[in-house]
Steps between C-alpha positions, in 0.01 A plus 500: 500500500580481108543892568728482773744242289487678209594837680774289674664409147461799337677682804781200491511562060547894568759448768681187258471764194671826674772252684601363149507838376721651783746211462564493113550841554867653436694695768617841407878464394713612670729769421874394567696753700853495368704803645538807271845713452440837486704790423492854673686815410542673838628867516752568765721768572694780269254350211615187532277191356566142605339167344354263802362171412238366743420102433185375708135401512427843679624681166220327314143636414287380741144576489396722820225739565642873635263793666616772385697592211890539539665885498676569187867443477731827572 
């Protein structure tokens, strides 16, 4: 029986050990998302080049994952 109890605690010791360990643990920070102003020259017509400022969180590096590479700009 001493078997038994002593398996009992040491299981119980383990489980108190890790569950101390997962909650003194820090979260990742987080990284704040503030939106991003950014500046394109765009080409139009007769060689003409205008300045267009795009402000928002989709202008912003996000991390993603693509397939396949992207074709080369003309």
């Amino acid at each position: 029986m001493r078997r038994v109890w002593a398996t009992v605690v040491s299981l119980w010791m383990v489980l108190a050990i890790v569950a101390v360990l997962a909650w003194t643990r820090q979260p990742p920070a987080a990284v704040p998302s503030r939106p991003v102003a950014t500046a394109l020259l765009v080409r139009g017509k007769n060689g003409t080049t205008q300045r267009v400022v795009v402000v928002g969180a989709a202008t912003s590096a996000a991390p993603h994952a693509t397939t396949q590479a992207s074709p080369p700009a003309p």
